[in-house]
MIGU-348605 format. One record per residue: x, y, z of N, C-alpha, C in turn; residue in one letter; residue number from 1. Coordinates in steps of 0.02 Angstrom, whole numbers, plus 50000, padded with zeros to 5 digits. Atoms other than C-alpha are relative to their C-alpha. Layout:
SITE    nx    ny    nz   cax   cay   caz    cx    cy    cz res   n
SITE     X     Y     Z     X     Y     Z     X     Y     Z   a NUM
...
END
This chain:
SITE    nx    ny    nz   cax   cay   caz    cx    cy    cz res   n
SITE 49967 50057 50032 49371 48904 46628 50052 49971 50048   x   1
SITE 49967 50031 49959 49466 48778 46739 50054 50008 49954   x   2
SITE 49911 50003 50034 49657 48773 46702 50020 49940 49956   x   3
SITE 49990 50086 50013 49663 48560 46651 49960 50037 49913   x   4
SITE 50052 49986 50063 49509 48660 46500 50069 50048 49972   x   5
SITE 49976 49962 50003 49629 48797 46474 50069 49989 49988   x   6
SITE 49949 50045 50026 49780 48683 46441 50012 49972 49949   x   7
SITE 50020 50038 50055 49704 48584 46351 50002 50050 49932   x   8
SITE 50021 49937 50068 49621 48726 46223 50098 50025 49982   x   9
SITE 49916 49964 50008 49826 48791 46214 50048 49948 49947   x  10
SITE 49948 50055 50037 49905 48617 46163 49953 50003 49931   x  11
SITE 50041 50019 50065 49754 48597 46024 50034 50048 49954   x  12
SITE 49996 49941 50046 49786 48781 45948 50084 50000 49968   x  13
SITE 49926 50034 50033 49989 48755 45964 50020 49962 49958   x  14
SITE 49976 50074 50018 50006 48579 45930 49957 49972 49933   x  15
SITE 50042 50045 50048 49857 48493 45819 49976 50048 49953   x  16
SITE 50034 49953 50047 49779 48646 45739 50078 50034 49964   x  17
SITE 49934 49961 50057 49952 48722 45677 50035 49947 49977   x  18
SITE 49958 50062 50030 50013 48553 45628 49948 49992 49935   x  19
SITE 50055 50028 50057 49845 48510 45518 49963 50067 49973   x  20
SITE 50040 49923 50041 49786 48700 45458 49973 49977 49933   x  21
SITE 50049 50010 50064 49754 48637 45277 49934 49959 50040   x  22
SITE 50069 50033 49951 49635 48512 45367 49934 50042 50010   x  23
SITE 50053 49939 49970 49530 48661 45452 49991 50029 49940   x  24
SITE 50028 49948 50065 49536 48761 45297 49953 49952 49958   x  25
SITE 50031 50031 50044 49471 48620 45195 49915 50002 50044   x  26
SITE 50080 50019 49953 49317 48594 45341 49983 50068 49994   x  27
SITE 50038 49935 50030 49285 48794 45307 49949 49988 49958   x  28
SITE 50040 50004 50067 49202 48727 45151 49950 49927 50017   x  29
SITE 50080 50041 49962 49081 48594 45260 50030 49930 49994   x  30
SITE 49997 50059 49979 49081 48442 45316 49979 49931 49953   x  31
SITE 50039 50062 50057 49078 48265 45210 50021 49937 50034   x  32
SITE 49973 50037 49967 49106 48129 45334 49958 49958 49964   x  33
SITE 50015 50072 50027 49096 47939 45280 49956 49954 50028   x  34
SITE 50009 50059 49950 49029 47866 45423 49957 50034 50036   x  35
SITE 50036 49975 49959 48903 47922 45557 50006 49926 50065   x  36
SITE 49985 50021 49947 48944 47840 45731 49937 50016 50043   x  37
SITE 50031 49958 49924 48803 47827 45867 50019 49952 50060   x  38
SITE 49949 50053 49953 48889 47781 46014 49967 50025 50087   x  39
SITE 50029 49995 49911 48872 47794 46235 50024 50060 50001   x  40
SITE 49960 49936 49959 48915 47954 46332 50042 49997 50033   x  41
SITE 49926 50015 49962 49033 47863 46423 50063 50045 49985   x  42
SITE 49942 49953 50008 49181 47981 46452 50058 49942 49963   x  43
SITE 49946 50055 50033 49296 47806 46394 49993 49993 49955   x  44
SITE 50000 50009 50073 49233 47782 46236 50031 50055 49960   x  45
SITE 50027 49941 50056 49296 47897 46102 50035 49980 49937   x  46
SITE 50023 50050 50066 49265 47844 45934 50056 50029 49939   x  47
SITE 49980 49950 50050 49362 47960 45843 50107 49979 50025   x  48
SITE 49939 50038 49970 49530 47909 45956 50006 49930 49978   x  49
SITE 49994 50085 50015 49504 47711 45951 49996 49998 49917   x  50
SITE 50000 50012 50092 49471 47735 45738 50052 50039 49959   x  51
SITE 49939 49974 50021 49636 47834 45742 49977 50043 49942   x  52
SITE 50040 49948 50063 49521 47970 45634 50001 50073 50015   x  53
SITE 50003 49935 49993 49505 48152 45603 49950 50047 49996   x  54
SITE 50066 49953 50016 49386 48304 45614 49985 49981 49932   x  55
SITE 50005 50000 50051 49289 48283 45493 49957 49953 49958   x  56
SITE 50020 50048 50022 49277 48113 45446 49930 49939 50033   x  57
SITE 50053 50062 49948 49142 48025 45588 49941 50086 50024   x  58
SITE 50071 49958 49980 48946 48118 45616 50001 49955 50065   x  59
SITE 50021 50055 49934 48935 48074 45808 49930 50008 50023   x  60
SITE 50039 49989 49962 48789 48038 45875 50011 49962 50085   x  61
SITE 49981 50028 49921 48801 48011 46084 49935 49987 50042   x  62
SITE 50045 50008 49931 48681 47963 46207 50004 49944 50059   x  63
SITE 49990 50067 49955 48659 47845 46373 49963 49933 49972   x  64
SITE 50010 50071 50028 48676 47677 46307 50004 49989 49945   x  65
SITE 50010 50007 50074 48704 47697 46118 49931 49968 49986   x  66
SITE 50068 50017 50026 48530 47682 46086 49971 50026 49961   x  67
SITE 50030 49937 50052 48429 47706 45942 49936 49993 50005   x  68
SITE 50050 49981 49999 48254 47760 45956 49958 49958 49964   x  69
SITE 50034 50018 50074 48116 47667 45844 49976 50080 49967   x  70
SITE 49998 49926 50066 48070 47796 45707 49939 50034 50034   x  71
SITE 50058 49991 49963 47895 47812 45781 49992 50038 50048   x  72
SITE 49991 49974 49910 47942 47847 45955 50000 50092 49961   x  73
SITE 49983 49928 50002 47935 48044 45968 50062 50046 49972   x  74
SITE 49917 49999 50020 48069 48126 45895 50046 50028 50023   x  75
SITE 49952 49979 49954 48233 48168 45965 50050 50002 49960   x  76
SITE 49942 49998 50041 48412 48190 45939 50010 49966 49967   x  77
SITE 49969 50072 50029 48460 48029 45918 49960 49994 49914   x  78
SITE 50048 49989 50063 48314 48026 45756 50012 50049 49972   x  79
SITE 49997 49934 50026 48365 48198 45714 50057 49996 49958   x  80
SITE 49949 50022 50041 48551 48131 45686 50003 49956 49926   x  81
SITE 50023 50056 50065 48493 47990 45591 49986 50025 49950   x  82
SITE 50017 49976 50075 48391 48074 45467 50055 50045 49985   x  83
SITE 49977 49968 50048 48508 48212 45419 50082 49951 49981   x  84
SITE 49974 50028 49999 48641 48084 45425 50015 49955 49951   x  85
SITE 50006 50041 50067 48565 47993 45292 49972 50046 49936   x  86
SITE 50045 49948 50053 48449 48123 45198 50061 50069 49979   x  87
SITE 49967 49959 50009 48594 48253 45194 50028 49984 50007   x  88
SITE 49923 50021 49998 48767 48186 45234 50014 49956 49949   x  89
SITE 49987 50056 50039 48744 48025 45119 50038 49967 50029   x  90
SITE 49947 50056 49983 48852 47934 45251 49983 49927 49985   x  91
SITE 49993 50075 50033 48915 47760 45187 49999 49957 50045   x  92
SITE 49992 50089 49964 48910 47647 45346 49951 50057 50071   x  93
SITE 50025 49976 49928 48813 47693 45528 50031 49929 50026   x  94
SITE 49970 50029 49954 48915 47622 45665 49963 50013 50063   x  95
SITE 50022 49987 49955 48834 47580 45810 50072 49973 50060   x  96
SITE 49935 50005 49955 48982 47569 45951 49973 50002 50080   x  97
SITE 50005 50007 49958 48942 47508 46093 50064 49977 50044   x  98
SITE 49911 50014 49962 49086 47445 46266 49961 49970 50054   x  99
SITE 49985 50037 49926 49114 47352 46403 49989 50048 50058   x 100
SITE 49995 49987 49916 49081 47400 46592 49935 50058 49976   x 101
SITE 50051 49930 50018 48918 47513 46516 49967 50018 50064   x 102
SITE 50040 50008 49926 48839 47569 46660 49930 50031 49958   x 103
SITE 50053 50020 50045 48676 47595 46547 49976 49940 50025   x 104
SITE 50009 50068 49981 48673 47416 46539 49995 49983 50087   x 105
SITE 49983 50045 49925 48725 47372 46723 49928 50063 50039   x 106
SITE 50054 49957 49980 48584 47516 46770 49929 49957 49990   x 107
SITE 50054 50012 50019 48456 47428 46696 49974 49926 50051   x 108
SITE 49997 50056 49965 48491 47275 46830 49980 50062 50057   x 109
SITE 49985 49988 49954 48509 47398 46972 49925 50028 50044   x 110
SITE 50050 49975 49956 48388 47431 47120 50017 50066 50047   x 111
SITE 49962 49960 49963 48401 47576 47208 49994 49996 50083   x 112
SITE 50026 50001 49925 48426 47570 47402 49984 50068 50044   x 113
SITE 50016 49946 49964 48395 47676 47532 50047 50079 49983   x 114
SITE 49962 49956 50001 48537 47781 47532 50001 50045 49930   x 115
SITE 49986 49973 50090 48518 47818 47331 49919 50025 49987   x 116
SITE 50072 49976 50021 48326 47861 47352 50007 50074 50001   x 117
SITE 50009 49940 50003 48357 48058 47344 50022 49995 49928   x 118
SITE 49972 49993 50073 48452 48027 47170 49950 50015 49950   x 119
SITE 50054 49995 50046 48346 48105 47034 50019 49971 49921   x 120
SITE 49975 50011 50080 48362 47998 46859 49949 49976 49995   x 121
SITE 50051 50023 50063 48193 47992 46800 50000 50014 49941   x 122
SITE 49992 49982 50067 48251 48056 46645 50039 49944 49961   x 123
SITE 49962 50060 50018 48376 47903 46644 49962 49947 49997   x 124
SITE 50043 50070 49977 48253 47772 46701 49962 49993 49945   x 125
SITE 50054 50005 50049 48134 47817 46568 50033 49974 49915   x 126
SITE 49978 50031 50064 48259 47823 46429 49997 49951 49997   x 127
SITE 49975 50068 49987 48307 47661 46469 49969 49935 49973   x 128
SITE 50055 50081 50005 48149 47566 46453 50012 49979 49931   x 129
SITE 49994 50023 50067 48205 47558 46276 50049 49947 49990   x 130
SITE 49943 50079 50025 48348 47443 46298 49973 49944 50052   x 131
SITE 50006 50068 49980 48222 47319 46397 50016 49957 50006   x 132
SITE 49984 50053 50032 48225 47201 46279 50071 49976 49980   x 133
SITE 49946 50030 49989 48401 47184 46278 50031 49969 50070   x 134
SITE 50006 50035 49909 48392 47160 46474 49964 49932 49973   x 135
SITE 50041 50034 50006 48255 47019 46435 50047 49946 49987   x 136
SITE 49963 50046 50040 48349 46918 46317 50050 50005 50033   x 137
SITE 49917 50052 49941 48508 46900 46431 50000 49971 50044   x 138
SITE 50018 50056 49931 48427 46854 46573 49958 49928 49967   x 139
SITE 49985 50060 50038 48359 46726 46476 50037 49949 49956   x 140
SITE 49936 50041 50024 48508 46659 46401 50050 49999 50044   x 141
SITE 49946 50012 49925 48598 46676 46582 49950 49941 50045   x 142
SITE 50041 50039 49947 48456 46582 46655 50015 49938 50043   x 143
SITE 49966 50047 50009 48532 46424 46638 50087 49978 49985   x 144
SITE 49932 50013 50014 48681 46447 46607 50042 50076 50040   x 145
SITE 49964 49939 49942 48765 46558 46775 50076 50033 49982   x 146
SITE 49945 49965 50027 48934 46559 46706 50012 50052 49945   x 147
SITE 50014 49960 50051 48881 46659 46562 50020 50083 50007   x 148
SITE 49977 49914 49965 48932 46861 46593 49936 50036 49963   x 149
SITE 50063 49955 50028 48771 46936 46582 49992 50087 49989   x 150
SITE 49992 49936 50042 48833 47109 46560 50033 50004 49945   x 151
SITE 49960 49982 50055 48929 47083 46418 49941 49965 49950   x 152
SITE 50046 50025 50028 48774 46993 46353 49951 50053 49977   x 153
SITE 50045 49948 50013 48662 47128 46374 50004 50063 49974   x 154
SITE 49975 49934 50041 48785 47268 46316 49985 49984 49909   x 155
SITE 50008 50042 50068 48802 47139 46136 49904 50014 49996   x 156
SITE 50061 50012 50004 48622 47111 46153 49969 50066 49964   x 157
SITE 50027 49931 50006 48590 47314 46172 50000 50028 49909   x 158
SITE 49960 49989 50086 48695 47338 45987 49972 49972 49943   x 159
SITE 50053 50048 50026 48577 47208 45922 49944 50034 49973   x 160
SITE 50096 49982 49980 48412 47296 45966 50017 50077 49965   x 161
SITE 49990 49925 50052 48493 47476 45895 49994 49976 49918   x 162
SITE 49988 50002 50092 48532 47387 45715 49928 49986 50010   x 163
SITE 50074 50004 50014 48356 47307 45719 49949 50059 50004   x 164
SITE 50041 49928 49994 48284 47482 45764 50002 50056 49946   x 165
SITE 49972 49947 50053 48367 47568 45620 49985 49967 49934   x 166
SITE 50043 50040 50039 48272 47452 45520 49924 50027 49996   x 167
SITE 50050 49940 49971 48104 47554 45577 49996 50085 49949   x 168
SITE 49996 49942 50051 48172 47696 45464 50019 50003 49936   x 169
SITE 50020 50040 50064 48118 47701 45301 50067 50024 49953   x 170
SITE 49940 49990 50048 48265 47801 45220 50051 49951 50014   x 171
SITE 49949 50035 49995 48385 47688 45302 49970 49934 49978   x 172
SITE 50023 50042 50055 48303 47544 45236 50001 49996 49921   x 173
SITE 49960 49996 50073 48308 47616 45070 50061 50013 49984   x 174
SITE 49908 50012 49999 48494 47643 45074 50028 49942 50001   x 175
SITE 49986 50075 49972 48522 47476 45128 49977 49948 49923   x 176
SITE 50014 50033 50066 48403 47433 44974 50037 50019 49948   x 177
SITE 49992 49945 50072 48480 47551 44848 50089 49967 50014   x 178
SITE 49922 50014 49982 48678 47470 44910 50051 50048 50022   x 179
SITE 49936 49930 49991 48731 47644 44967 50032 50042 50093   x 180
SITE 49975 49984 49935 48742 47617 45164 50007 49945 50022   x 181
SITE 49994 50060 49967 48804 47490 45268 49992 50022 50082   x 182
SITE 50017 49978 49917 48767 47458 45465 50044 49963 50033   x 183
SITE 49963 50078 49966 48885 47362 45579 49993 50025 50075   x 184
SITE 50011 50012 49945 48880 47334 45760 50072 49993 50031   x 185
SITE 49924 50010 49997 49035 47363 45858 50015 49996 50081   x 186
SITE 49972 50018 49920 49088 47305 46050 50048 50021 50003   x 187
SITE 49938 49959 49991 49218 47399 46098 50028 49985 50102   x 188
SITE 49967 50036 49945 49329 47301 46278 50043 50075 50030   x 189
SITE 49967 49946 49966 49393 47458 46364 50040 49971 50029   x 190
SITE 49943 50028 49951 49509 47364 46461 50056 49953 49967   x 191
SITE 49933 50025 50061 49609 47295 46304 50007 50017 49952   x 192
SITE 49967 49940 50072 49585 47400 46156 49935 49964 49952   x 193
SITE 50005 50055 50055 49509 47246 46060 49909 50029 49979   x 194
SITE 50052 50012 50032 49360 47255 45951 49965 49946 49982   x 195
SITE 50044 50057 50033 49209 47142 45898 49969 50036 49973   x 196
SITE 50018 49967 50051 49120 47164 45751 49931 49939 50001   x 197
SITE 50056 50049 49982 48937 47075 45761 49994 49981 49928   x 198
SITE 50004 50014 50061 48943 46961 45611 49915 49948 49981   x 199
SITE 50087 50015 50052 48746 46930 45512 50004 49955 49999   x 200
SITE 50035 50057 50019 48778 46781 45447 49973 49951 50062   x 201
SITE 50024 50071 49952 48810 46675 45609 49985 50028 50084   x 202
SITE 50026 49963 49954 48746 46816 45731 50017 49988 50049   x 203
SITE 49999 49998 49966 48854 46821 45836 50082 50081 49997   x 204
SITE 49944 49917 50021 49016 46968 45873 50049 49942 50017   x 205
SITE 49965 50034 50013 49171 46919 45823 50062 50039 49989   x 206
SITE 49943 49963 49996 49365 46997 45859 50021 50029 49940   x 207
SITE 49992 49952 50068 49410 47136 45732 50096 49973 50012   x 208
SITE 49957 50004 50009 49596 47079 45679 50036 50043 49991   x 209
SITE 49942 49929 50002 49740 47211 45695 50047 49946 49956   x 210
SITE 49938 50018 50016 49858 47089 45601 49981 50032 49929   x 211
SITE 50006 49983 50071 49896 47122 45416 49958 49943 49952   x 212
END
C-alpha cells in the first residue's frame, strides 16, 4: 500500500467514518439508493462529490465514455448494472453524467502515429465503436459550421445516444411507462463546476441553476 493510499484510508476511518457511524450502521442493513448514475472513468469526474451526496444514496455505474450498451449487444457490466438497478434497487431517476475534455470522445477522432503504434487498446477501440454515432452526427453539424466545438458536441451528442439506448430495455421502458423512473442527461464542465441538463422538449442541454 503506497503511503498517499494509506493516508488517505486513516483520514476516512478518523475523520468521515467516526463523524457519520449512524450512517454505516444504517448501510449494515443494505443499500436503498435513489438514483443510479452511469458515468466515465475519468479520474475528474466524481459524481458523488459534484452532487454533494453520501454512501449510500447513488448505484454507480463507470465505464470509458459513459456509455450504455443496447440491451441486445452481449451482456456486460454496464447491462448488468442496469438491470439490477431497475429490477432490484427500484431506483427513481438514471443519470447519465457525462464532462468536458472526455478523452473517450477526443479518442474517437484520434489516429494513431508512429510513435503510439506499440500501444495496445484494442479493448478501447472496440468499445468505442458504440459511441460512433455520436462521432457521426458532430461532424456533421461541424461540417459547416468550423466555429462550432466539435468535442463538446460529440461528448452532448454521446449522452444523447446513452438515453436513446436505455430505451432498448424493456424494464426501463416500463418504468418510464408505469411513472416510477426518470432519465436525465447531464454535461458536467470540469473546468467550472457548472452543469447542463439536456432538456426533451427543445433538445437541446441547458445550465443547471445554483441560484435559489
Amino acid at each position: 500500500m503506497k503511503k498517499r493510499h494509506l493516508e488517505g484510508y486513516k483520514r476516512f476511518r478518523k475523520e468521515y467514518f467516526k463523524d457519520n457511524k449512524k450512517l454505516f450502521n444504517d448501510l449494515i442493513l443494505g443499500q436503498k439508493p435513489h438514483s443510479m448514475i452511469i458515468t466515465c472513468s475519468d479520474s475528474r469526474v466524481a459524481p458523488v462529490k459534484i452532487l454533494s451526496g453520501v454512501p449510500g444514496e447513488f448505484f454507480i455505474a463507470r465505464n470509458i465514455g459513459n456509455i450504455v450498451p443496447p440491451y441486445e449487444t452481449t451482456k456486460g457490466a454496464t447491462q448488468s448494472a442496469i438491470e439490477y438497478a431497475i429490477n432490484v434497487l427500484h431506483v427513481e431517476s438514471i443519470i447519465i453524467l457525462g464532462h468536458s475534455e472526455c478523452g473517450a470522445c477526443k479518442h474517437l477522432y484520434h489516429k494513431k502515429t508512429e510513435d503510439e503504434k506499440h500501444i495496445e487498446l484494442s479493448h478501447v477501440d472496440e468499445w468505442l465503436t458504440l459511441a460512433y454515432p455520436a462521432k457521426h452526427n458532430a461532424i456533421l453539424e461541424c461540417i459547416n459550421n468550423p466555429e462550432k466545438n466539435r468535442a463538446e458536441i460529440t461528448e452532448k451528442n454521446n449522452i444523447q445516444l446513452s438515453i436513446q439506448r436505455l430505451m432498448t430495455y424493456p424494464y426501463v421502458v416500463e418504468a418510464l411507462e408505469n411513472r416510477t423512473l426518470e432519465i436525465h442527461g447531464w454535461w458536467y464542465n470540469i473546468g467550472t463546476g457548472d452543469l447542463e441538463s439536456y432538456d426533451y422538449s427543445d433538445k437541446v442541454f441547458k445550465k443547471i441553476s445554483i441560484e435559489e
